[in-house]
PDB file of N, CA, C and O in Angstrom:
ATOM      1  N   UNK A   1      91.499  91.445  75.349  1.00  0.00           N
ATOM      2  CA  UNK A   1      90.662  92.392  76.075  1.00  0.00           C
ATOM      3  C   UNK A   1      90.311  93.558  75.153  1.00  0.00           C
ATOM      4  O   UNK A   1      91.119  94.242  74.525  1.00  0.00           O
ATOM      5  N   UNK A   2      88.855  93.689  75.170  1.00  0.00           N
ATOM      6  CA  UNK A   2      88.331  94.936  74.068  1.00  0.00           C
ATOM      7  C   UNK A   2      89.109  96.491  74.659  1.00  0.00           C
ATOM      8  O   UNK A   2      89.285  96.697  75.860  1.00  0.00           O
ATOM      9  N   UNK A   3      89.487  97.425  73.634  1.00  0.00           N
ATOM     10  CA  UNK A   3      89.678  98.595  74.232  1.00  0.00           C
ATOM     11  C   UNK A   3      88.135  99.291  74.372  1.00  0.00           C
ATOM     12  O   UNK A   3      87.003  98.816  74.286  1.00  0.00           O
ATOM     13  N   UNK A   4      88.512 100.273  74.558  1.00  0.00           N
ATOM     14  CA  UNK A   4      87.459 101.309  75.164  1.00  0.00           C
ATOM     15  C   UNK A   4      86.229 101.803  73.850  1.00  0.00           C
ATOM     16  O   UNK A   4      85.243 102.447  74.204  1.00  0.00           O
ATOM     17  N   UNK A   5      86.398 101.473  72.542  1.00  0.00           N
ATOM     18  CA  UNK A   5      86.145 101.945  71.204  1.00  0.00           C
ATOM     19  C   UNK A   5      84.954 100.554  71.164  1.00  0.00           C
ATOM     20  O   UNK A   5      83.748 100.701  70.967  1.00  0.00           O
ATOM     21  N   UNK A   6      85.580  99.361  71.380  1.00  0.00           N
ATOM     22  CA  UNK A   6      84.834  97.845  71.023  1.00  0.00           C
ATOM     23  C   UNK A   6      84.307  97.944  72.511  1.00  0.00           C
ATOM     24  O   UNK A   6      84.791  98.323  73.578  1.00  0.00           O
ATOM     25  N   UNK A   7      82.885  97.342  72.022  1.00  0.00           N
ATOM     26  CA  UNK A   7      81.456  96.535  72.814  1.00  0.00           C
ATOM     27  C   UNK A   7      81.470  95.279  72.540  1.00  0.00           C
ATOM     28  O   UNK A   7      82.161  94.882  71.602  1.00  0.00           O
ATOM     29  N   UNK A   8      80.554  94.220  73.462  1.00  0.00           N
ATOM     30  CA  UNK A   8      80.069  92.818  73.402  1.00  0.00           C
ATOM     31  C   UNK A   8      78.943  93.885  72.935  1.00  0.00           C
ATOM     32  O   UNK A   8      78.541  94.948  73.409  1.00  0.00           O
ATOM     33  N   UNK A   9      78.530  92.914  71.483  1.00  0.00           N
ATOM     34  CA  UNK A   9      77.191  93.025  70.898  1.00  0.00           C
ATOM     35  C   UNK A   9      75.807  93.506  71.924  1.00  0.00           C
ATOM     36  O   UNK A   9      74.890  94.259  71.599  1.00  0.00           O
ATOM     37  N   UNK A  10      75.955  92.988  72.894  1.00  0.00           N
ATOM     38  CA  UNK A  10      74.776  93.128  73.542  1.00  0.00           C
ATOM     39  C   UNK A  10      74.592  94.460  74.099  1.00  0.00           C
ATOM     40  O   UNK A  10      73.476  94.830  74.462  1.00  0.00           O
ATOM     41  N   UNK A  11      75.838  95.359  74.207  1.00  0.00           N
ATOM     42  CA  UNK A  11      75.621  96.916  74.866  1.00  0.00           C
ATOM     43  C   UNK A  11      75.659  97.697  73.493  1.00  0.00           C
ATOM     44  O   UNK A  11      75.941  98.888  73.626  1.00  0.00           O
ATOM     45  N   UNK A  12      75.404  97.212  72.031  1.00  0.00           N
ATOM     46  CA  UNK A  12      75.299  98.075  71.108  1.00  0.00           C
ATOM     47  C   UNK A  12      73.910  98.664  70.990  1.00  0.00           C
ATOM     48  O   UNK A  12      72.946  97.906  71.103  1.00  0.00           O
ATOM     49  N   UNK A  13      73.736  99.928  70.776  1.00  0.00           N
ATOM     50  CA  UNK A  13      72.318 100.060  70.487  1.00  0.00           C
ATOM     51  C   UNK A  13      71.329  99.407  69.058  1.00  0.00           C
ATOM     52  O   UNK A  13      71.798  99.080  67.968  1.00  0.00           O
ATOM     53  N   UNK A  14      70.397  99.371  69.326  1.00  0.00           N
ATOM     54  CA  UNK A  14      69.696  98.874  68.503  1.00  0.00           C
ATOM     55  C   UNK A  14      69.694  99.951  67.021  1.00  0.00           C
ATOM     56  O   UNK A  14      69.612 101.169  67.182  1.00  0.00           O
ATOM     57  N   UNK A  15      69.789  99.363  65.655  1.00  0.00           N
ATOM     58  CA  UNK A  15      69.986 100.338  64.689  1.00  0.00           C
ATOM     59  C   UNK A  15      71.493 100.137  64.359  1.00  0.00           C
ATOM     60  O   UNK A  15      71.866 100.172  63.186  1.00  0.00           O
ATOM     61  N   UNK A  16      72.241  99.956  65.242  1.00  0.00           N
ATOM     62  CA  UNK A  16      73.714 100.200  65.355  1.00  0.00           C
ATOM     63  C   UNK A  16      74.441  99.162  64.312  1.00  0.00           C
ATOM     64  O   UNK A  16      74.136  97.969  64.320  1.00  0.00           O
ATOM     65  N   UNK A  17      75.301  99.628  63.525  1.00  0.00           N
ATOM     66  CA  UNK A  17      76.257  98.661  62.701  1.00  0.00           C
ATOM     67  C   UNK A  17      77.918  98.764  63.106  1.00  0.00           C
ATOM     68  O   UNK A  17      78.338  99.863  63.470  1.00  0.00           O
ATOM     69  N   UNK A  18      78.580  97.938  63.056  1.00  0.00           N
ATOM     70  CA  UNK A  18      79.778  97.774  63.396  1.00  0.00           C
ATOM     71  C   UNK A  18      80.282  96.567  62.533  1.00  0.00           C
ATOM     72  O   UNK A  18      79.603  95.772  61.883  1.00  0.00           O
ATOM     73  N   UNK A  19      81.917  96.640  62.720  1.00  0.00           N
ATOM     74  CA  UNK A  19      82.955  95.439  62.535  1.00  0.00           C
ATOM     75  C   UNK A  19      82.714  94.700  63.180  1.00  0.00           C
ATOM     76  O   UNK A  19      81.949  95.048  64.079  1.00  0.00           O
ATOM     77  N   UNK A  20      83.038  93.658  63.178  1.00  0.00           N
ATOM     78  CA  UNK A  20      83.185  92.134  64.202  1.00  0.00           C
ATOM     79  C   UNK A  20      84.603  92.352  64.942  1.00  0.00           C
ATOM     80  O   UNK A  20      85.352  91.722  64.196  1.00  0.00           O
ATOM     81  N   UNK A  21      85.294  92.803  65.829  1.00  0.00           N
ATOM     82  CA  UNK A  21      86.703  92.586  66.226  1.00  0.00           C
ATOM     83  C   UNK A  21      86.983  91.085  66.688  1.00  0.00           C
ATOM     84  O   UNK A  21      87.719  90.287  66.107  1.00  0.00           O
ATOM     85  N   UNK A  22      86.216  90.853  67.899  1.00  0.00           N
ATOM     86  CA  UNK A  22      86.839  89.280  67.864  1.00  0.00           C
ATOM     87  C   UNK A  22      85.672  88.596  68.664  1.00  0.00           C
ATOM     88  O   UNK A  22      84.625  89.049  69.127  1.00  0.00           O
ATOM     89  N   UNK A  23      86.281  87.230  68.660  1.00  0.00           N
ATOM     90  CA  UNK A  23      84.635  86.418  68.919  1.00  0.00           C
ATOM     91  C   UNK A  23      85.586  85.774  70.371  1.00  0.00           C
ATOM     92  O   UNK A  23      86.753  85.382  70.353  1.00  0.00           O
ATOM     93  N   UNK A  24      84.491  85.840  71.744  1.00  0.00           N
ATOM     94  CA  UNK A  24      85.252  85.379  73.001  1.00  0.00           C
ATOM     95  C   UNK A  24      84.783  84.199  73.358  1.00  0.00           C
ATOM     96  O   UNK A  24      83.873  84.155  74.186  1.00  0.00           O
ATOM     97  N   UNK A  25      85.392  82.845  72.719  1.00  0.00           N
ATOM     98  CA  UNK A  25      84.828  81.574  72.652  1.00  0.00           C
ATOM     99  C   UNK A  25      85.632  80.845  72.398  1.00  0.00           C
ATOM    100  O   UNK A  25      86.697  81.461  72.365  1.00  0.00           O
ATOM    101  N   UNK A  26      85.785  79.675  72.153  1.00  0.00           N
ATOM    102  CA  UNK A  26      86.465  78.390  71.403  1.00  0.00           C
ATOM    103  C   UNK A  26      85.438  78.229  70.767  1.00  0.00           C
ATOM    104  O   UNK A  26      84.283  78.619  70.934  1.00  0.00           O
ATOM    105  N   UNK A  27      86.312  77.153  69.431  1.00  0.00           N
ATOM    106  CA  UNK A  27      86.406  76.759  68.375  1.00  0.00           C
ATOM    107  C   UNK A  27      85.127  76.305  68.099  1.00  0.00           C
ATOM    108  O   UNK A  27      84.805  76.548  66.936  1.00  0.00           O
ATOM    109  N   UNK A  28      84.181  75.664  68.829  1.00  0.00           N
ATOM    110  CA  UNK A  28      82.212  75.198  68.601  1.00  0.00           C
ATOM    111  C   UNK A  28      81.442  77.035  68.468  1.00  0.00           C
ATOM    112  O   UNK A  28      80.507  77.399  67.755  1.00  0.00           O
ATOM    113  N   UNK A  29      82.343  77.916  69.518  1.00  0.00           N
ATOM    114  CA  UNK A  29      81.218  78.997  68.979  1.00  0.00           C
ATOM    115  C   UNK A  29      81.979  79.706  67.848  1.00  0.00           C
ATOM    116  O   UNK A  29      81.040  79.949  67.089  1.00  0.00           O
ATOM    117  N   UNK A  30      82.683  80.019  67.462  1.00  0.00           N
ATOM    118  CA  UNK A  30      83.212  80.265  66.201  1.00  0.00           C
ATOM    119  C   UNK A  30      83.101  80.045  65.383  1.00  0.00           C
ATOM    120  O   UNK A  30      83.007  80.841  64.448  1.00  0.00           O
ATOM    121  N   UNK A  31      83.049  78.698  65.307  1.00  0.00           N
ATOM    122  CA  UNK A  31      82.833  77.779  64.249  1.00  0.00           C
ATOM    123  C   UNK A  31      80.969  77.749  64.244  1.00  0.00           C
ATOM    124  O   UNK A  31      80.609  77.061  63.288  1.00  0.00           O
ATOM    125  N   UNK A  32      80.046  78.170  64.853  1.00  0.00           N
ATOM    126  CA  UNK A  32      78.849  77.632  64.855  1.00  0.00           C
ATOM    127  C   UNK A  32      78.382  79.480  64.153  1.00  0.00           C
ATOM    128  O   UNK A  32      77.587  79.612  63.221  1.00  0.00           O
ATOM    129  N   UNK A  33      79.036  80.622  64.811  1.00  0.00           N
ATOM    130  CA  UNK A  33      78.928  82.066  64.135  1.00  0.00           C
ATOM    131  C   UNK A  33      79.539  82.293  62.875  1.00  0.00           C
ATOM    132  O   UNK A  33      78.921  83.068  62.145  1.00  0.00           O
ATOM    133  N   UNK A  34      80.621  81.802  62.422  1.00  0.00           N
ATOM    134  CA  UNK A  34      81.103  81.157  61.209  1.00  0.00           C
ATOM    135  C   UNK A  34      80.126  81.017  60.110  1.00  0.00           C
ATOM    136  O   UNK A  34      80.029  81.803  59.168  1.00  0.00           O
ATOM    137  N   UNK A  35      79.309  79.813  60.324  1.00  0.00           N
ATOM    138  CA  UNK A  35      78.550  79.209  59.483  1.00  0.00           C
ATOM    139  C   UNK A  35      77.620  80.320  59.379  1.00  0.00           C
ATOM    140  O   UNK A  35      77.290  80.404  58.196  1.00  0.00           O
ATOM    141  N   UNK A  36      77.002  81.280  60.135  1.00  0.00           N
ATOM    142  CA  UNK A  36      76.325  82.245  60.397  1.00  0.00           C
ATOM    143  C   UNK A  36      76.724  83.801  59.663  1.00  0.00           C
ATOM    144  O   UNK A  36      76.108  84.861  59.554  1.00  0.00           O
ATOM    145  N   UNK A  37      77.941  83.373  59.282  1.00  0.00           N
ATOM    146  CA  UNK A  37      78.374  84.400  58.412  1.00  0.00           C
ATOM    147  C   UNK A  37      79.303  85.482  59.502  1.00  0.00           C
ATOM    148  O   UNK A  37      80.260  86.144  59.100  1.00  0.00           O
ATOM    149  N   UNK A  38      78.861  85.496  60.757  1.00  0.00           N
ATOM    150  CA  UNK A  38      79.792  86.478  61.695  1.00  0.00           C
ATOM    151  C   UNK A  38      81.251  86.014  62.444  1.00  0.00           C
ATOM    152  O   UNK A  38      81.433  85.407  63.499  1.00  0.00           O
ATOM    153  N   UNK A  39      82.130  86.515  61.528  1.00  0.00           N
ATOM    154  CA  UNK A  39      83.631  86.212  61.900  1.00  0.00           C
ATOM    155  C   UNK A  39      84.302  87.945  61.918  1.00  0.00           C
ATOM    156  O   UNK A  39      83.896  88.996  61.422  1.00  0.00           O
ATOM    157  N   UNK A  40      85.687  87.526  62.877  1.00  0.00           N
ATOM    158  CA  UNK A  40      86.228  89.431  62.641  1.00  0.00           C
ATOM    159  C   UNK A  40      86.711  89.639  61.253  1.00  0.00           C
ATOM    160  O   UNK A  40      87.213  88.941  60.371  1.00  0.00           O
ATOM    161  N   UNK A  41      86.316  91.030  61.431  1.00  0.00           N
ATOM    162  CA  UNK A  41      86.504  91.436  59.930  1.00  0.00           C
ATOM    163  C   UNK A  41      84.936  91.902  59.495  1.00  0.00           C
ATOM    164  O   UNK A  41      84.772  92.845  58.721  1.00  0.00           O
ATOM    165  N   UNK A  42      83.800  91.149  60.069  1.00  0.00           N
ATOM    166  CA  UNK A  42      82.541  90.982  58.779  1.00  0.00           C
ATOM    167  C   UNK A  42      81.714  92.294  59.644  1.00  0.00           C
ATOM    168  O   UNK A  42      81.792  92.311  60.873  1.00  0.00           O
ATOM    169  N   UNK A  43      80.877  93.444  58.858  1.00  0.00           N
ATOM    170  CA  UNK A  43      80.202  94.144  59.236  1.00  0.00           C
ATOM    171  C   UNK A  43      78.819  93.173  59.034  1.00  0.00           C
ATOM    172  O   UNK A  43      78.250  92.381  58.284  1.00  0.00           O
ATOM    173  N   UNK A  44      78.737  94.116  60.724  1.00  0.00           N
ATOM    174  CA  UNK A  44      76.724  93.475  61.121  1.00  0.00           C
ATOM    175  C   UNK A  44      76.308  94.588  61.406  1.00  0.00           C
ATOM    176  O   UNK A  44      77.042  95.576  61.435  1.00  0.00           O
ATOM    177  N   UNK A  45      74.859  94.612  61.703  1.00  0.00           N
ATOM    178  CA  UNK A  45      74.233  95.391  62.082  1.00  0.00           C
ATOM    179  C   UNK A  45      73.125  94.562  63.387  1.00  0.00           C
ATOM    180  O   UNK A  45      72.674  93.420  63.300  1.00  0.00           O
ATOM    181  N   UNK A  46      72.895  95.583  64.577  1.00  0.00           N
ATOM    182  CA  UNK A  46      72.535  94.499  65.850  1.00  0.00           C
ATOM    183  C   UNK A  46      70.609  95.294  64.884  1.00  0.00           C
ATOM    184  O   UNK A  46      70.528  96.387  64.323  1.00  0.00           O
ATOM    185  N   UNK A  47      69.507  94.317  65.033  1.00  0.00           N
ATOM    186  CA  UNK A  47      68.044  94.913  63.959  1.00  0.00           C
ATOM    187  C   UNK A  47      67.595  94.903  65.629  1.00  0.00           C
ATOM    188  O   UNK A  47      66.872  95.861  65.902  1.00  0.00           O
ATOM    189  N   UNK A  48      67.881  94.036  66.732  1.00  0.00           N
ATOM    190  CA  UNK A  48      66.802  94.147  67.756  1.00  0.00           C
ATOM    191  C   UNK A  48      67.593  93.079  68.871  1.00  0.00           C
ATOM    192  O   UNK A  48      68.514  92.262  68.833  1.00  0.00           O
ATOM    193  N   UNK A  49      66.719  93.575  69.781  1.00  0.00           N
ATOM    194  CA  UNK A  49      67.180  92.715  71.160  1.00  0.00           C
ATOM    195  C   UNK A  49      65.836  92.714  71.911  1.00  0.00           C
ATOM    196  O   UNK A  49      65.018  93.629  71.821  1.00  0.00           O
ATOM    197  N   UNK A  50      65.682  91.640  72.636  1.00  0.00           N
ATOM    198  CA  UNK A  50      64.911  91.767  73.784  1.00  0.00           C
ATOM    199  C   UNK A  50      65.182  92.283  74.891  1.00  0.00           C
ATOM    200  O   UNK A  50      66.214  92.953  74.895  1.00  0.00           O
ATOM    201  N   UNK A  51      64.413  92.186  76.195  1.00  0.00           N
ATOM    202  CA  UNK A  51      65.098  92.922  77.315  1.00  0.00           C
ATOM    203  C   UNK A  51      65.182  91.637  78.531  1.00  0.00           C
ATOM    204  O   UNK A  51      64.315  90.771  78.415  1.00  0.00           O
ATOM    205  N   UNK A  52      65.929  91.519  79.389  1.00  0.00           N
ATOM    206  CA  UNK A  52      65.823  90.730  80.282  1.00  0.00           C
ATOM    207  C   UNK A  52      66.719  89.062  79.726  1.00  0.00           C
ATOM    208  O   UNK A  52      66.469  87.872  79.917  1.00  0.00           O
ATOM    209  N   UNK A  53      67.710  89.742  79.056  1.00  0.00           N
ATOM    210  CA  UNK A  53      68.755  88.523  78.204  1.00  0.00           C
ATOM    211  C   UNK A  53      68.027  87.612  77.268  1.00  0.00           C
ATOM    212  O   UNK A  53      68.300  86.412  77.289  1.00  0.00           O
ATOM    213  N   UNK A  54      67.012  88.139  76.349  1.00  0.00           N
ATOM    214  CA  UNK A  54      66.989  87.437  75.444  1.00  0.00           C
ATOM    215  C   UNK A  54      67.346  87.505  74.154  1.00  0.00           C
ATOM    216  O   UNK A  54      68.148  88.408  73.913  1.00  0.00           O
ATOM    217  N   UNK A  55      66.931  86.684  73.028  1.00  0.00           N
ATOM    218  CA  UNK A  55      67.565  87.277  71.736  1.00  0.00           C
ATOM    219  C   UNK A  55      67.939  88.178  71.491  1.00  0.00           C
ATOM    220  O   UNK A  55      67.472  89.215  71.963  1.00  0.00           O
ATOM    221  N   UNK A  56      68.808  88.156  70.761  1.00  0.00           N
ATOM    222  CA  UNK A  56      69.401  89.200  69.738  1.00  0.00           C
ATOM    223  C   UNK A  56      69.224  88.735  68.424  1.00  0.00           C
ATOM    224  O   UNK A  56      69.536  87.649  67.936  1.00  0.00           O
ATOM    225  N   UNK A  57      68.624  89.812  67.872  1.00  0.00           N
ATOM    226  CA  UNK A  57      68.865  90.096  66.163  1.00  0.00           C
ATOM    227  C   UNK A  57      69.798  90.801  65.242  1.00  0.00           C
ATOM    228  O   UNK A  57      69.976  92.014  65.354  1.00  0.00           O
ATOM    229  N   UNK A  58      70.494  89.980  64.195  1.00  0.00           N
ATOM    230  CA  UNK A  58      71.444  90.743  63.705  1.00  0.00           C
ATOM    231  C   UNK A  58      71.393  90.529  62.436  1.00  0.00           C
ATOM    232  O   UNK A  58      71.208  89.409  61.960  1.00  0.00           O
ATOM    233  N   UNK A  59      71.565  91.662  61.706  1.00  0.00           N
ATOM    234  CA  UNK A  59      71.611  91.279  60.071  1.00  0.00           C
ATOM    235  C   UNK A  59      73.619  91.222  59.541  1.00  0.00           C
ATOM    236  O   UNK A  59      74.512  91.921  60.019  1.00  0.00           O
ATOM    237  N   UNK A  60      73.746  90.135  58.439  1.00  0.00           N
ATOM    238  CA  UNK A  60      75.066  90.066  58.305  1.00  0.00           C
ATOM    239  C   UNK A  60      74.940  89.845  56.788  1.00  0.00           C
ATOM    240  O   UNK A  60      74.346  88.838  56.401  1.00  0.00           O
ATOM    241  N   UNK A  61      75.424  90.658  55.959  1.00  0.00           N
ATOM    242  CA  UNK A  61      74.972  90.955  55.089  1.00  0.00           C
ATOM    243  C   UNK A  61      74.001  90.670  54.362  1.00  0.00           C
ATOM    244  O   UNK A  61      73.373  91.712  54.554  1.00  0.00           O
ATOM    245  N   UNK A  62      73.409  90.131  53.723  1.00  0.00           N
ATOM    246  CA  UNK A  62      71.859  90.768  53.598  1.00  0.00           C
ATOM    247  C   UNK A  62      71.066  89.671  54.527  1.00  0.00           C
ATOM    248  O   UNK A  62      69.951  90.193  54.527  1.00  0.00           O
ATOM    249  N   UNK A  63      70.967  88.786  55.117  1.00  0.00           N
ATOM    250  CA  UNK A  63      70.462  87.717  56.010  1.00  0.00           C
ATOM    251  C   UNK A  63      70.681  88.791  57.339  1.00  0.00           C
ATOM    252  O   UNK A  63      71.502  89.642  57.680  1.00  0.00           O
ATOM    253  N   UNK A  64      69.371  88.172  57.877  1.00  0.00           N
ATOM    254  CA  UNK A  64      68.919  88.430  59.709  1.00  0.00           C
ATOM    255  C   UNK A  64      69.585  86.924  60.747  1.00  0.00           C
ATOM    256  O   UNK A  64      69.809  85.901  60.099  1.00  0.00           O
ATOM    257  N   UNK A  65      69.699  86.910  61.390  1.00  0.00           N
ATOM    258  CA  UNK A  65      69.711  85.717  62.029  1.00  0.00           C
ATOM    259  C   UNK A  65      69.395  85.800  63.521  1.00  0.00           C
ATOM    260  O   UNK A  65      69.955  86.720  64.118  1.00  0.00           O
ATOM    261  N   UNK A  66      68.789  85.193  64.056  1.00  0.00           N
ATOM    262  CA  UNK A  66      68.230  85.824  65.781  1.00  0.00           C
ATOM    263  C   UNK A  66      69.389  84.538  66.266  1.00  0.00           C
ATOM    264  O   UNK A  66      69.426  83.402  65.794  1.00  0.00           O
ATOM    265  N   UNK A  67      70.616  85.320  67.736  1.00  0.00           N
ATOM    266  CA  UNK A  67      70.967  84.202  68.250  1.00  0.00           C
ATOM    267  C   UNK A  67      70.847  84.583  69.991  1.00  0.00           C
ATOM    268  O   UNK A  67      70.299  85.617  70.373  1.00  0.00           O
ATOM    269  N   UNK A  68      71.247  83.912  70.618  1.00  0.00           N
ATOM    270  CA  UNK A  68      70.888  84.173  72.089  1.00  0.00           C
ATOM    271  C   UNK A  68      71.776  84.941  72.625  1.00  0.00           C
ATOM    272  O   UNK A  68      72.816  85.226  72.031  1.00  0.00           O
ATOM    273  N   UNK A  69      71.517  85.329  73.683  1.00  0.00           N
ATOM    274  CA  UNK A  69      71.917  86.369  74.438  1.00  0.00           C
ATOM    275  C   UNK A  69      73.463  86.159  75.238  1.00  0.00           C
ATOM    276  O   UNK A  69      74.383  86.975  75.190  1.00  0.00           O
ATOM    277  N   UNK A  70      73.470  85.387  75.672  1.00  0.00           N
ATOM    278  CA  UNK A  70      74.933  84.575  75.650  1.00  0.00           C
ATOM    279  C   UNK A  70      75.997  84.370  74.473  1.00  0.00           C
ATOM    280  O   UNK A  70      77.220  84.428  74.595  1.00  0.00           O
ATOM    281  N   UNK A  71      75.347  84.144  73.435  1.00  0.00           N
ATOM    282  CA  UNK A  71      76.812  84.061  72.504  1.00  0.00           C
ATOM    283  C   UNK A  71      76.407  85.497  71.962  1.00  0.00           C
ATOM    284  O   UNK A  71      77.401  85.957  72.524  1.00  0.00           O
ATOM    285  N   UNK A  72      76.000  86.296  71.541  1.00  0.00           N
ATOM    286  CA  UNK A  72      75.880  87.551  71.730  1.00  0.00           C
ATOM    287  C   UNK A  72      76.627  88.792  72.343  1.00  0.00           C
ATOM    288  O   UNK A  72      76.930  89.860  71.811  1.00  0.00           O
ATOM    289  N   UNK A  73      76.876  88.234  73.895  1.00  0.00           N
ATOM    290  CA  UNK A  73      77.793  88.985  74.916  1.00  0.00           C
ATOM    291  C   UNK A  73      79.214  88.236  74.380  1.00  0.00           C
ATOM    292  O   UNK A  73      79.904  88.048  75.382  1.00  0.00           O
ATOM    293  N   UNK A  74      79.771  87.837  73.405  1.00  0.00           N
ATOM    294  CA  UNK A  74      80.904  87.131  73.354  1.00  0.00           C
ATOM    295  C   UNK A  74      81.285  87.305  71.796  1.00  0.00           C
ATOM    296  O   UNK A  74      81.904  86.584  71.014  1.00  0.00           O
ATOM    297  N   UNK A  75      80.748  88.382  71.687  1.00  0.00           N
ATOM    298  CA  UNK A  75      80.991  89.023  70.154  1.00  0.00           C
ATOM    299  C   UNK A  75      81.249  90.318  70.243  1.00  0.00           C
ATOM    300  O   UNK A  75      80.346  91.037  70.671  1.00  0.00           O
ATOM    301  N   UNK A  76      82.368  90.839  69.912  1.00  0.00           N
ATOM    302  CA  UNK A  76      83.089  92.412  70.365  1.00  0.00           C
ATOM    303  C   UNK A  76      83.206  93.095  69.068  1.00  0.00           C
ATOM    304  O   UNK A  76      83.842  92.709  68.087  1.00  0.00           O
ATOM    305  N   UNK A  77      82.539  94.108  69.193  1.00  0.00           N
ATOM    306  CA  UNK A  77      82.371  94.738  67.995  1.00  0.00           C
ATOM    307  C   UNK A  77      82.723  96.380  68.157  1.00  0.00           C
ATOM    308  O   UNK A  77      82.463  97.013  69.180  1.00  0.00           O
ATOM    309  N   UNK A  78      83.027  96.651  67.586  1.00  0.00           N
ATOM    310  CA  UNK A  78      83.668  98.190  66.854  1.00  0.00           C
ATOM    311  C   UNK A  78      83.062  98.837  66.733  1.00  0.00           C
ATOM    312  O   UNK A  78      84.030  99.577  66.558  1.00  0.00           O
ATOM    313  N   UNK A  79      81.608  99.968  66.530  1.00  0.00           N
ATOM    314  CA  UNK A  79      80.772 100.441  66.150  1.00  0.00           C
ATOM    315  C   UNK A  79      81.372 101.546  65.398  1.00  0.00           C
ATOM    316  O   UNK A  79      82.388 102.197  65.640  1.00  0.00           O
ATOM    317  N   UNK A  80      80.678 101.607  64.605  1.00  0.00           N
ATOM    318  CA  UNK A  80      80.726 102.389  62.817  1.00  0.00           C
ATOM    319  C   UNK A  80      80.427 104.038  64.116  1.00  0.00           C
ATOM    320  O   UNK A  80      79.703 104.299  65.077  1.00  0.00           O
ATOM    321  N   UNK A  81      81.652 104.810  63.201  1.00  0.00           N
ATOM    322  CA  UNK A  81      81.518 106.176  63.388  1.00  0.00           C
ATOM    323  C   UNK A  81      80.232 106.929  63.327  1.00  0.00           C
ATOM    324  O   UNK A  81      79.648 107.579  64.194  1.00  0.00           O
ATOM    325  N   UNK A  82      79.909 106.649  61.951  1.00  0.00           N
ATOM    326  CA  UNK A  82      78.965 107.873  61.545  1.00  0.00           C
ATOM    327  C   UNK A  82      77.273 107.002  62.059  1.00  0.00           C
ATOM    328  O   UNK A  82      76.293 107.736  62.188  1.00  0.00           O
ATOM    329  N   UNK A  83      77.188 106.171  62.193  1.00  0.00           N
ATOM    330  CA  UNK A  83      76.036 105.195  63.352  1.00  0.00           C
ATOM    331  C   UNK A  83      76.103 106.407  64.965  1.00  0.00           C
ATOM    332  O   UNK A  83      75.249 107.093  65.526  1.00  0.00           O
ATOM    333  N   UNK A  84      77.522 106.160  65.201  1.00  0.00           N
ATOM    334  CA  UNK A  84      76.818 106.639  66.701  1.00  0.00           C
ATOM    335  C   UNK A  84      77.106 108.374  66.608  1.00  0.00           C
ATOM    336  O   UNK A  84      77.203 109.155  67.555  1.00  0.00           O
ATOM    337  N   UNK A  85      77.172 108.573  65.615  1.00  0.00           N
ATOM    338  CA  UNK A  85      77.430 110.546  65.870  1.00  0.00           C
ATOM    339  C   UNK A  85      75.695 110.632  65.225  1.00  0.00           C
ATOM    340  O   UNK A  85      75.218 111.767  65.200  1.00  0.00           O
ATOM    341  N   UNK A  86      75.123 109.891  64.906  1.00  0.00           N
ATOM    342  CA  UNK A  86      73.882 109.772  64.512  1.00  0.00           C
ATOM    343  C   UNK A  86      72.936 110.407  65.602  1.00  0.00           C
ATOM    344  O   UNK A  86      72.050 111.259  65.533  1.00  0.00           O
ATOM    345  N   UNK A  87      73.609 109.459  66.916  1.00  0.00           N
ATOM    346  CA  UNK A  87      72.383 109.373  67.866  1.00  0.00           C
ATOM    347  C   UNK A  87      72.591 110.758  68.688  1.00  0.00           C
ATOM    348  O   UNK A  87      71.796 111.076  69.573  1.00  0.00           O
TER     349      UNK A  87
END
């Protein structure tokens, strides 16, 4: 269970970079974000979202990758300090 600090990707704001804390799935979505470069540990940045649950865009180090809105909400992320004292 995320503490109060970690988000599911999908309530990060757009612009926003963070850690990966943990991925809320078995072993096909892990393994399929994996290949994608997003495991805990790896800083992303969320580039865009649609509205009404669709894509998400995320850059993971220097690659973008658009994935859906569902495995998206199942990615808990940390957001970088100096990102949200930004806003």
């Amino acid at each position: 269970m995320p503490d109060e600090k970690q988000l599911p990707l999908t309530r990060m704001p757009q612009g926003q970079s963070g850690t990966v804390v943990q991925i809320q799935g078995g072993h096909g979505l892990a393994n399929r974000l994996s290949a994608m470069g997003v495991r805990p540990g790896k800083k992303i940045t969320k580039v865009s979202s649609m509205l009404m649950r669709g894509p998400v865009t995320i850059q993971v180090d220097r690659f973008q990758v658009a994935i859906g809105f569902g495995m998206a909400r199942r990615i808990i992320v940390e957001p970088d300090q100096q990102s949200r004292s930004r806003q």
